[in-house]
C-alpha positions as CSV (number, residue, x, y, z in Angstrom):
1,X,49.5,-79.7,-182.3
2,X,45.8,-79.7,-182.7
3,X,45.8,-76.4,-181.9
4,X,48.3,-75.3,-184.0
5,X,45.8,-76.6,-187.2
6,X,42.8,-75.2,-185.6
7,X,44.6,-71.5,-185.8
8,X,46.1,-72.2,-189.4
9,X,42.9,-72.9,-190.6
10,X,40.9,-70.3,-188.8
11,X,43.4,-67.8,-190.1
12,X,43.0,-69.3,-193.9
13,X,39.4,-68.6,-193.7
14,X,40.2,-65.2,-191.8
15,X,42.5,-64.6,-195.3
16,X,39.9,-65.6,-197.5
17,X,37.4,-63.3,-196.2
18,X,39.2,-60.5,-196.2
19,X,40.6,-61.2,-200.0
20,X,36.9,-61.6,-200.7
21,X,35.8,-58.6,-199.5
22,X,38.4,-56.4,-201.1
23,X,37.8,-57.9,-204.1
24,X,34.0,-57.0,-204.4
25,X,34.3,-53.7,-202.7
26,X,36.9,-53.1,-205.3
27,X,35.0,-54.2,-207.9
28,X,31.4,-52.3,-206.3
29,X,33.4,-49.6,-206.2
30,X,34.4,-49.4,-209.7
31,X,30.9,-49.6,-210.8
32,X,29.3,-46.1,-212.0
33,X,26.3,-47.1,-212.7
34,X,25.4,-47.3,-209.1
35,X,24.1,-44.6,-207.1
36,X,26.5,-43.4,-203.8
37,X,23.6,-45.3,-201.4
38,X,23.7,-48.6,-203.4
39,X,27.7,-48.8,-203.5
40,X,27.4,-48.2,-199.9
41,X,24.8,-50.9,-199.2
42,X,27.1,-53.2,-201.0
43,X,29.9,-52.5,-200.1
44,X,28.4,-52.7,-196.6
45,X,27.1,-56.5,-197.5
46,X,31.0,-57.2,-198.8
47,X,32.2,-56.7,-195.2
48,X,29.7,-59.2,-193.6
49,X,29.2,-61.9,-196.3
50,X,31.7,-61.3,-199.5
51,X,31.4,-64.8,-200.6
52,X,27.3,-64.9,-200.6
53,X,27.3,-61.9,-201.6
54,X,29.4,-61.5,-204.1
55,X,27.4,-63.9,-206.6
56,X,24.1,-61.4,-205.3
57,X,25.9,-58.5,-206.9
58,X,26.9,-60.6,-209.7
59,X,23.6,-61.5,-210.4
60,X,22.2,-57.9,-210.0
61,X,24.5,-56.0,-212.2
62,X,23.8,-58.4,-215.5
């Protein structure tokens, strides 16, 4: 049974990421004002990290 929560939980976090990511490479992807090289480093940095990363980008872009 222990098991069985280790994996449910594993594959939350494994959902989350992956939400994450497409979300900021989405959004990265949206944004025009960034050249082809800088959507690629962050979009790059949104497969990796999306969470840390996504409040970087947010940062950056204001």
């Amino acid at each position: 049974m222990t098991e069985l929560i280790i994996y449910a939980i594993i594959f939350l976090l494994l959902i989350g990421h992956t939400l994450m990511a497409a979300k900021m490479y989405r959004q990265v992807h949206e944004n025009k004002t960034l050249s082809l090289q800088e959507r690629n480093h962050w979009k790059l940095k949104a497969l990796v990290f999306p969470g840390y990363f996504w409040f970087k980008y947010k940062e950056s872009v204001k």
